[in-house]
PDB file of N, CA, C and O in Angstrom:
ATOM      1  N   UNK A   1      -3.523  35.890 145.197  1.00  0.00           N
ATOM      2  CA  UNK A   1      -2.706  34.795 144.732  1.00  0.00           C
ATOM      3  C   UNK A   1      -2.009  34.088 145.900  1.00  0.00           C
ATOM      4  O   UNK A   1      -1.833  32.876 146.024  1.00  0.00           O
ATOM      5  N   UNK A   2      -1.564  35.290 146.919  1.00  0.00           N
ATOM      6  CA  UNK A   2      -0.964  33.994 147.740  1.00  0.00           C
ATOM      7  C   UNK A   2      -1.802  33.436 149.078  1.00  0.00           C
ATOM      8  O   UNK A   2      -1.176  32.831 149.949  1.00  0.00           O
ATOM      9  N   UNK A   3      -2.786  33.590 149.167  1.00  0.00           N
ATOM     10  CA  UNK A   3      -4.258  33.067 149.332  1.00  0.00           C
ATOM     11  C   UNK A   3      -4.119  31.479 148.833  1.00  0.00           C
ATOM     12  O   UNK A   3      -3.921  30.428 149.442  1.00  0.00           O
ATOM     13  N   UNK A   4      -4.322  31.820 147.411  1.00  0.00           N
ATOM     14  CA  UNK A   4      -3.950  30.213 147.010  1.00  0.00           C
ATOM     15  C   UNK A   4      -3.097  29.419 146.912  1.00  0.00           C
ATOM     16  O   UNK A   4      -3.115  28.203 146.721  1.00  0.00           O
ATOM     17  N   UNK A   5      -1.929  30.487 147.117  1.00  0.00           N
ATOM     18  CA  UNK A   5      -1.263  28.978 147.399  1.00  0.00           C
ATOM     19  C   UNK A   5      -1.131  28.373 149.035  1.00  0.00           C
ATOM     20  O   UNK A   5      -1.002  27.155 149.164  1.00  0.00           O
ATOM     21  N   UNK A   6      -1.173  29.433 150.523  1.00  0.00           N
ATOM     22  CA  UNK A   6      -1.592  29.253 151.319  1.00  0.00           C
ATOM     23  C   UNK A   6      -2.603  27.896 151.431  1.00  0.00           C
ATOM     24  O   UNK A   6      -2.350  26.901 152.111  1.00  0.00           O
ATOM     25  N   UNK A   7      -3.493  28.048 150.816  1.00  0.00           N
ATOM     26  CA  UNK A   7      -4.543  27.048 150.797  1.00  0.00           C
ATOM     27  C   UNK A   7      -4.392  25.816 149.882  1.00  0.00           C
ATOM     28  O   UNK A   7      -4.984  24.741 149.972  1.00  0.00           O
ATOM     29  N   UNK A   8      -3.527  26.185 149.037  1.00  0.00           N
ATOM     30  CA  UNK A   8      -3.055  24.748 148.185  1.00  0.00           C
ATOM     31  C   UNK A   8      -1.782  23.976 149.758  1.00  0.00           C
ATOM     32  O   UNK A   8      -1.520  22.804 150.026  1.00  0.00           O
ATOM     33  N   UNK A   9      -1.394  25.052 150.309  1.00  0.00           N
ATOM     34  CA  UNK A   9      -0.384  24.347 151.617  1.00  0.00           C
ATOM     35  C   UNK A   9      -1.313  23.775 152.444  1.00  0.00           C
ATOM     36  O   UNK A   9      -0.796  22.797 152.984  1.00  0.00           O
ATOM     37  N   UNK A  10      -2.375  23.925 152.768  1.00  0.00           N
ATOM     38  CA  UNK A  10      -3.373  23.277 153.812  1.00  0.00           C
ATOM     39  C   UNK A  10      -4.067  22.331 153.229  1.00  0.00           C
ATOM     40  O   UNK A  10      -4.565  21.497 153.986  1.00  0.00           O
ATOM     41  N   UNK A  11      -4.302  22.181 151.742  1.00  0.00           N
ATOM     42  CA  UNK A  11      -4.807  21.102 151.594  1.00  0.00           C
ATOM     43  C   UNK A  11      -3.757  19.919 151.079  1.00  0.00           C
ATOM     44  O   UNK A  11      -4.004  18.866 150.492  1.00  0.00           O
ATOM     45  N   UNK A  12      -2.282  20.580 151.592  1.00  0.00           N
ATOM     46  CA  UNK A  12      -1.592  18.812 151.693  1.00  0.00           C
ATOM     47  C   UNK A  12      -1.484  17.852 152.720  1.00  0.00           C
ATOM     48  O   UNK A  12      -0.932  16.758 152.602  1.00  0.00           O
ATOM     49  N   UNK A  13      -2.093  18.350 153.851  1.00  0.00           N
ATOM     50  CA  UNK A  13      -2.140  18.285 155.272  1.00  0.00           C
ATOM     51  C   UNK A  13      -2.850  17.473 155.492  1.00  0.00           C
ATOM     52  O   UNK A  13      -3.980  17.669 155.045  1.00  0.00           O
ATOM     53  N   UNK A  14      -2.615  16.095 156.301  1.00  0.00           N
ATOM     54  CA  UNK A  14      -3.479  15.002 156.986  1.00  0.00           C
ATOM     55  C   UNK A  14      -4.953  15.577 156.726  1.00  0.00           C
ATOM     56  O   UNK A  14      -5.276  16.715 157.066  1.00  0.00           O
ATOM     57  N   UNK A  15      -6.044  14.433 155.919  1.00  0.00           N
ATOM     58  CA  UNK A  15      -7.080  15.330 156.280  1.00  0.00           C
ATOM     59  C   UNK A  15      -8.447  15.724 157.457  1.00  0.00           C
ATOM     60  O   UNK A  15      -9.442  16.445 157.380  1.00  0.00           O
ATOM     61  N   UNK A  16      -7.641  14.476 158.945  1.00  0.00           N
ATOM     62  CA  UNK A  16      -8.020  15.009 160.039  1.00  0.00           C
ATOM     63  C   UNK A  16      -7.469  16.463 160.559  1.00  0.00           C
ATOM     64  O   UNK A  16      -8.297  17.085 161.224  1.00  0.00           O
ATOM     65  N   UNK A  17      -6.318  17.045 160.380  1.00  0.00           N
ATOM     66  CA  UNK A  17      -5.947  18.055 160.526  1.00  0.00           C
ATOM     67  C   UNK A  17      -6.766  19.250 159.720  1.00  0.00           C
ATOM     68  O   UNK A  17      -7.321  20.219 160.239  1.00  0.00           O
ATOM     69  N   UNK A  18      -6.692  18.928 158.349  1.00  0.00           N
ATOM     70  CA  UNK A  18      -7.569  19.870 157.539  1.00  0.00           C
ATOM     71  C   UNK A  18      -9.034  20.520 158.268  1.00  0.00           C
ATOM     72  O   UNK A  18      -9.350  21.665 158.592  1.00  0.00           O
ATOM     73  N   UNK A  19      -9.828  19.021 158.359  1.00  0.00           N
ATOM     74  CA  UNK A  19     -10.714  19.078 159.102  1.00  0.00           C
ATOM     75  C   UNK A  19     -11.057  20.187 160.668  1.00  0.00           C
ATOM     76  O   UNK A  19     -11.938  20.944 161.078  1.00  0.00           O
ATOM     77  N   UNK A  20     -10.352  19.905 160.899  1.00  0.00           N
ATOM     78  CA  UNK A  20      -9.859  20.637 162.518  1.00  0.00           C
ATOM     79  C   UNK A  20      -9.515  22.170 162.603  1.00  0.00           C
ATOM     80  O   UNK A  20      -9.971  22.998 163.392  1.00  0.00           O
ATOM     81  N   UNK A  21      -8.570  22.347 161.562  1.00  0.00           N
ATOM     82  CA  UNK A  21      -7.935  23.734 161.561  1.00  0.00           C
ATOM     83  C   UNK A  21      -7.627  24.665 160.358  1.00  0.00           C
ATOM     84  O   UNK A  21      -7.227  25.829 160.371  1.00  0.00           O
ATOM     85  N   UNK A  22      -7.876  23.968 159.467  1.00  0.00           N
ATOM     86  CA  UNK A  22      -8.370  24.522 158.417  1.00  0.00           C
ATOM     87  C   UNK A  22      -9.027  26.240 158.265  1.00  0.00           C
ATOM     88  O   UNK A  22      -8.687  27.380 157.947  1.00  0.00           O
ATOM     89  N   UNK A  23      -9.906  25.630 158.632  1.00  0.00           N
ATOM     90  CA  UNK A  23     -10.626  27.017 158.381  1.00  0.00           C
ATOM     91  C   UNK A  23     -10.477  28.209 159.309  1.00  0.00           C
ATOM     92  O   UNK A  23     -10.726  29.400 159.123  1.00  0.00           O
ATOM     93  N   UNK A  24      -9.932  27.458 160.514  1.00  0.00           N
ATOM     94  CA  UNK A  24      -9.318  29.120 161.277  1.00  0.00           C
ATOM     95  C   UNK A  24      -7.527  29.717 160.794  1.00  0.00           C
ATOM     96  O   UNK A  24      -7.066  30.848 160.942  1.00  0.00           O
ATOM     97  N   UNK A  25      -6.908  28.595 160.259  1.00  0.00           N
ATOM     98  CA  UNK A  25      -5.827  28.941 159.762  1.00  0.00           C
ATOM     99  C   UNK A  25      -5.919  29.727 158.663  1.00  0.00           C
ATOM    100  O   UNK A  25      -5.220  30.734 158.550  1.00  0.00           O
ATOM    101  N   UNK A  26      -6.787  29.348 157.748  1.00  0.00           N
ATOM    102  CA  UNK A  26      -7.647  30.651 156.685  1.00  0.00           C
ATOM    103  C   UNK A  26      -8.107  31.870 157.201  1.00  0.00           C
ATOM    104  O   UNK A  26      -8.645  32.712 156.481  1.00  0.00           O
ATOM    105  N   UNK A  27      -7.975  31.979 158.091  1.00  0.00           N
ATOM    106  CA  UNK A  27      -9.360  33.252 158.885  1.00  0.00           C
ATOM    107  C   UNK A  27      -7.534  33.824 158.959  1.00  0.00           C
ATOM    108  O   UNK A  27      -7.087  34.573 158.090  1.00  0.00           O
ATOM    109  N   UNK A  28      -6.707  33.331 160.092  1.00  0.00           N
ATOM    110  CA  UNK A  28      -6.148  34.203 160.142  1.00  0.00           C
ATOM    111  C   UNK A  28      -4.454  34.386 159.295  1.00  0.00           C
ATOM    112  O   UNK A  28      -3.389  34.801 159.752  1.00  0.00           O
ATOM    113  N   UNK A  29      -4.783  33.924 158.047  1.00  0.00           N
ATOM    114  CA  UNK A  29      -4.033  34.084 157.131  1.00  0.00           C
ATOM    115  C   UNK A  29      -4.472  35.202 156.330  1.00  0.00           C
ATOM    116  O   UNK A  29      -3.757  36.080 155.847  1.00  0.00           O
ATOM    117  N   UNK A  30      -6.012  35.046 156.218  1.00  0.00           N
ATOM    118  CA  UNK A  30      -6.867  36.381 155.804  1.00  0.00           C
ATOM    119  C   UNK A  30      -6.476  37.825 156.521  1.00  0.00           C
ATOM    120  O   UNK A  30      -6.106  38.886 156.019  1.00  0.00           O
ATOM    121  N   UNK A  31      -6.680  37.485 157.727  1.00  0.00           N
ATOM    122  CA  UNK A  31      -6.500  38.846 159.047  1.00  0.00           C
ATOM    123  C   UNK A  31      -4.770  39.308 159.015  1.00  0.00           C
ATOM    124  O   UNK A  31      -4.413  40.435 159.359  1.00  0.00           O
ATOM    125  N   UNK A  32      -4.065  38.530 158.674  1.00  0.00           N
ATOM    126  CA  UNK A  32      -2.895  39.316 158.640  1.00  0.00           C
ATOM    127  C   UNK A  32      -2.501  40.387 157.675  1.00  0.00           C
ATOM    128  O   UNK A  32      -2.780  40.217 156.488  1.00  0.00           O
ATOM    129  N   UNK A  33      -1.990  41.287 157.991  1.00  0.00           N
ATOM    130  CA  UNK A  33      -1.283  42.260 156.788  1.00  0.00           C
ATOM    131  C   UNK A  33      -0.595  42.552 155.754  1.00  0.00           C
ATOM    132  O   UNK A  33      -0.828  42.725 154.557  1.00  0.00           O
ATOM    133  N   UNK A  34       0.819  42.590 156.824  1.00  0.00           N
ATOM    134  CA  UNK A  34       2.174  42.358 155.887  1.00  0.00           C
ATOM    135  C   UNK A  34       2.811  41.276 155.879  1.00  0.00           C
ATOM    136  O   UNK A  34       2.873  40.297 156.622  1.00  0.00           O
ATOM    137  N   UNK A  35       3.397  41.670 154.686  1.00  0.00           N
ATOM    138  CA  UNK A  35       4.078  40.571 153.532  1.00  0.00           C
ATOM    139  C   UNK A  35       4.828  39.522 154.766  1.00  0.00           C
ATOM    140  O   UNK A  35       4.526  38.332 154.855  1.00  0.00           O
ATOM    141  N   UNK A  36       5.996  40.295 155.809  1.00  0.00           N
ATOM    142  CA  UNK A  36       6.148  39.584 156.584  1.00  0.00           C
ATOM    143  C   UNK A  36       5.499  38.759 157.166  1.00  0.00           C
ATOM    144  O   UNK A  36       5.597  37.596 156.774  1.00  0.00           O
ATOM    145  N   UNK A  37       4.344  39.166 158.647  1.00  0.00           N
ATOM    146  CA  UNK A  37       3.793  38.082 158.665  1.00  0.00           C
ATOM    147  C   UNK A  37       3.066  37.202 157.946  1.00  0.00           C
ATOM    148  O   UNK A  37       2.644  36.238 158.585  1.00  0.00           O
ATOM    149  N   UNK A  38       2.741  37.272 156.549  1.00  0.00           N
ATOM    150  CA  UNK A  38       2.666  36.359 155.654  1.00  0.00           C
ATOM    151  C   UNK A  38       3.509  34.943 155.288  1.00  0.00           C
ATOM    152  O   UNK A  38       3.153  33.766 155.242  1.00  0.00           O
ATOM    153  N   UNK A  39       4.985  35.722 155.016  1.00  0.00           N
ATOM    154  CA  UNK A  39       5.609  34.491 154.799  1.00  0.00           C
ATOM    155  C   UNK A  39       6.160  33.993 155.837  1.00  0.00           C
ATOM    156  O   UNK A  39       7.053  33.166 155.652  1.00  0.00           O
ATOM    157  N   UNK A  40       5.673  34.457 157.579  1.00  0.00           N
ATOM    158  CA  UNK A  40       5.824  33.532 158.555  1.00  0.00           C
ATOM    159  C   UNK A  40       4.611  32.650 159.024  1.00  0.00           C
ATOM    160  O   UNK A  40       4.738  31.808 159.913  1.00  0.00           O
ATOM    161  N   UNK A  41       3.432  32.895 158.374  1.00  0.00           N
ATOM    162  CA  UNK A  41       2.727  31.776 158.105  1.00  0.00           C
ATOM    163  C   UNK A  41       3.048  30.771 157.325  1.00  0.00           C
ATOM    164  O   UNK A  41       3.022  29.578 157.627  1.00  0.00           O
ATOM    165  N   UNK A  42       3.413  31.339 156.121  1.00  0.00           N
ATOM    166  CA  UNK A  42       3.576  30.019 155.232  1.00  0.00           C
ATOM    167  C   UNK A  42       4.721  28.748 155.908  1.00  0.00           C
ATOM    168  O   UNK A  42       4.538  27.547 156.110  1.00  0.00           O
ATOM    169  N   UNK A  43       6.207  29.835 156.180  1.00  0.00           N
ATOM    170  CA  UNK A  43       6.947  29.012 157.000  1.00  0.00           C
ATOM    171  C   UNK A  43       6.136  28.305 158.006  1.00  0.00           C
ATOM    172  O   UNK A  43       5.826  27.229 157.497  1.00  0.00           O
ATOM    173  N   UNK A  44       5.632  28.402 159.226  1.00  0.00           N
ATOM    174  CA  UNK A  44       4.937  28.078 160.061  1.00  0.00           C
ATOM    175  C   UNK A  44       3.998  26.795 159.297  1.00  0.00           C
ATOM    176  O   UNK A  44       4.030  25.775 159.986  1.00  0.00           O
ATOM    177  N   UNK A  45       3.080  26.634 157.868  1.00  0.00           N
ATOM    178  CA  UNK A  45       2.567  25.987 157.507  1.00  0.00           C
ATOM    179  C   UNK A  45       3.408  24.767 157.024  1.00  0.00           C
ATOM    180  O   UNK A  45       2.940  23.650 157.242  1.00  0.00           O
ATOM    181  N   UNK A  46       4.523  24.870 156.432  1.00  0.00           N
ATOM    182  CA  UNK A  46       5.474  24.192 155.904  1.00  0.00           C
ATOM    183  C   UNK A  46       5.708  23.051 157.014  1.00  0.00           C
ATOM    184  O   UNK A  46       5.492  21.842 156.922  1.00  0.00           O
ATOM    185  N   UNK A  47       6.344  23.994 158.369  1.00  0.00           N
ATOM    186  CA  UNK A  47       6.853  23.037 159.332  1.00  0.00           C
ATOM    187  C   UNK A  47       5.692  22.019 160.092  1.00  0.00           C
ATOM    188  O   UNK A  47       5.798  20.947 160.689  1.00  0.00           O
ATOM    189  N   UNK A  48       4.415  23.000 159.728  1.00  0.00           N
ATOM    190  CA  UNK A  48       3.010  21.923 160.465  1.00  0.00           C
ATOM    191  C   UNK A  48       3.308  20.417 159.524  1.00  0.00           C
ATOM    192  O   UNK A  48       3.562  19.287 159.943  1.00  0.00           O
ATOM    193  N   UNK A  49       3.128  21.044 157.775  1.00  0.00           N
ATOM    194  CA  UNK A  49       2.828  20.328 157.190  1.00  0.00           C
ATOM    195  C   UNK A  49       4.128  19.164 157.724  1.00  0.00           C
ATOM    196  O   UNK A  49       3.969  18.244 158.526  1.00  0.00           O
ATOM    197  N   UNK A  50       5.090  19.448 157.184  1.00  0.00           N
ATOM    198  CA  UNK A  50       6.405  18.242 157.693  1.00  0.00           C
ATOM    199  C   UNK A  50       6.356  17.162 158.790  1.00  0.00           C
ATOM    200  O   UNK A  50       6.810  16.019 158.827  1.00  0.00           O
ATOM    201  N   UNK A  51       5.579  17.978 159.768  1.00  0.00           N
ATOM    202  CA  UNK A  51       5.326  17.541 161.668  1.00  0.00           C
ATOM    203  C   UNK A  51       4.464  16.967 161.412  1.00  0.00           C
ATOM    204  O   UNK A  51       4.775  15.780 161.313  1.00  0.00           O
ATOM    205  N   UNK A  52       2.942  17.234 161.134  1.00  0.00           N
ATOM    206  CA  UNK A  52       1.698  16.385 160.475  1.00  0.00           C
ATOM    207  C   UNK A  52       1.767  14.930 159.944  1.00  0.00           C
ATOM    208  O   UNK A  52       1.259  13.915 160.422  1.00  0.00           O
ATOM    209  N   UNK A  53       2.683  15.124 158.602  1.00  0.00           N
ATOM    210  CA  UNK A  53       2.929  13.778 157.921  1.00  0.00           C
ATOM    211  C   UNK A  53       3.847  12.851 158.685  1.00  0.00           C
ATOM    212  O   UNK A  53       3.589  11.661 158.866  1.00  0.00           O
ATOM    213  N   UNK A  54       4.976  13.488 159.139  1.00  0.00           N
ATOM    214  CA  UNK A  54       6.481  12.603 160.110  1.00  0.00           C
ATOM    215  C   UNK A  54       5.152  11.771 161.055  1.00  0.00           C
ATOM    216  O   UNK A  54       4.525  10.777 160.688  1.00  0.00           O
ATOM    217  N   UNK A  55       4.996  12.502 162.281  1.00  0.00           N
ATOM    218  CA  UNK A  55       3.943  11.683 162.787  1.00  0.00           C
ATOM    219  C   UNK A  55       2.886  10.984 162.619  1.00  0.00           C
ATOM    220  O   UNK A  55       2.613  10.345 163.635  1.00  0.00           O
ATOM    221  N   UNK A  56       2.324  10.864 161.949  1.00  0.00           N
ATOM    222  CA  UNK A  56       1.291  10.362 161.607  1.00  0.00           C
ATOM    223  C   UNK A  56       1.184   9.208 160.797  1.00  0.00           C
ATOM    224  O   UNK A  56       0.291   8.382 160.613  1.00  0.00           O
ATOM    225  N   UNK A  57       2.479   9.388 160.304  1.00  0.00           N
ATOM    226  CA  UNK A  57       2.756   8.290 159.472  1.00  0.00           C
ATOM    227  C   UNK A  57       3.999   7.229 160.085  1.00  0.00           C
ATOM    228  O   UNK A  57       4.678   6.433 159.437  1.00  0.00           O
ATOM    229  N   UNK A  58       4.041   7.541 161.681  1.00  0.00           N
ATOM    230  CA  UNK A  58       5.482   6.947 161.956  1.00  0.00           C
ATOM    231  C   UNK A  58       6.304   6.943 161.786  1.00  0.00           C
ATOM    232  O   UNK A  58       7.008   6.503 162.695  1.00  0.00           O
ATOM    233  N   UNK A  59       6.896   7.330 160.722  1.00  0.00           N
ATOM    234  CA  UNK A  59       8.253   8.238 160.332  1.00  0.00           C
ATOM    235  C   UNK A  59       9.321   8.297 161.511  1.00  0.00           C
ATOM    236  O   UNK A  59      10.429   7.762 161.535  1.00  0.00           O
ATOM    237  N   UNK A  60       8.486   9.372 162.839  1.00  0.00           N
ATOM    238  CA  UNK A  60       9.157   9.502 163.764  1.00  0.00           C
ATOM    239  C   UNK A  60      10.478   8.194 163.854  1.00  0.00           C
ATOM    240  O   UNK A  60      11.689   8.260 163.641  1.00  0.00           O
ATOM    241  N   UNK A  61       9.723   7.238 164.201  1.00  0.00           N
ATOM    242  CA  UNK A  61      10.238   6.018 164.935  1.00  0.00           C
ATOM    243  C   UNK A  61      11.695   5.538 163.805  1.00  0.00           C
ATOM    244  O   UNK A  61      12.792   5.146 164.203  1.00  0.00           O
ATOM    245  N   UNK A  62      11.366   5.681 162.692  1.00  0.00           N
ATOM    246  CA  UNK A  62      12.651   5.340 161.468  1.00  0.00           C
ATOM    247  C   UNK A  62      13.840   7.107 161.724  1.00  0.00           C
ATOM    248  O   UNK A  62      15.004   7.310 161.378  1.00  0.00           O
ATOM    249  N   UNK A  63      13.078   7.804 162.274  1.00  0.00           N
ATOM    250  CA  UNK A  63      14.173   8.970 162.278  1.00  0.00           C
ATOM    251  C   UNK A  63      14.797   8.543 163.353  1.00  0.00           C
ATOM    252  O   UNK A  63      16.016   8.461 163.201  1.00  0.00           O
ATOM    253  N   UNK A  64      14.361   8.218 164.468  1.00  0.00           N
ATOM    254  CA  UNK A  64      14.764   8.138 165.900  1.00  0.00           C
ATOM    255  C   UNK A  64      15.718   7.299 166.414  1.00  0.00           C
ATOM    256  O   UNK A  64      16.566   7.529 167.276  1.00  0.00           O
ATOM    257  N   UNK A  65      15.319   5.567 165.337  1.00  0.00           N
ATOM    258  CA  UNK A  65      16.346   4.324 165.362  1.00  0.00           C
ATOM    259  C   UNK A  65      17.938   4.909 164.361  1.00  0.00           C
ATOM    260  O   UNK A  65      19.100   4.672 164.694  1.00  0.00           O
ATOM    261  N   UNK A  66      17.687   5.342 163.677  1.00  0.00           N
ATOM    262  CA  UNK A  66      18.749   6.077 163.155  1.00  0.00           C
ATOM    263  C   UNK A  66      19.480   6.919 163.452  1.00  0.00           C
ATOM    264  O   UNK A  66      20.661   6.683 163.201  1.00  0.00           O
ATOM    265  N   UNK A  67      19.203   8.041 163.999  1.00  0.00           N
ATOM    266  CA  UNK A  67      19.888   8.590 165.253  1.00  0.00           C
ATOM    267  C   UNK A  67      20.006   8.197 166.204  1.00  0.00           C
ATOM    268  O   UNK A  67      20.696   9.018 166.807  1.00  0.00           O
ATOM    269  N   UNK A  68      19.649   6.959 167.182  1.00  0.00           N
ATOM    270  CA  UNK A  68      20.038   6.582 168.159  1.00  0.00           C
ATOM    271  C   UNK A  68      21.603   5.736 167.741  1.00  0.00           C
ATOM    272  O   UNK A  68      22.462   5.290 168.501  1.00  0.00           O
ATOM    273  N   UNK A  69      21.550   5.741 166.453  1.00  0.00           N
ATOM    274  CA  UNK A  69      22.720   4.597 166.275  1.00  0.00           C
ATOM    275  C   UNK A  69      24.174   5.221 166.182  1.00  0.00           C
ATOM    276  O   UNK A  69      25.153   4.488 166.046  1.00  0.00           O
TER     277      UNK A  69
END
């Protein structure tokens, strides 16, 4: 189960990124053990996902004029 949702987190992800890393981020979401490093993947996926979209979509630049002010 948390396989899928892991993989429901990667497929919200730019889908040049998907493309790219996808399937080794599966490999070693598979290869890990415990529960811990589990939900420091997911964290870890969360913050890709956030970083992925901010950039990519320019975002950056509306966070940046706003804090510069």
């Amino acid at each position: 189960m948390t396989r899928t949702f892991y993989h429901s987190l990667l497929c919200l992800h730019p889908p040049r990124f998907r493309e790219r890393y996808a399937e080794e981020m599966t490999w070693i979401f598979d290869e890990t053990a415990s529960a811990k490093e589990r939900a420091f993947l997911f964290y870890d996926g969360l913050i890709s996902l956030a970083r992925q979209w901010v950039m990519r979509t320019g975002m950056w630049k509306i966070a940046l004029a706003v804090w510069q002010r």
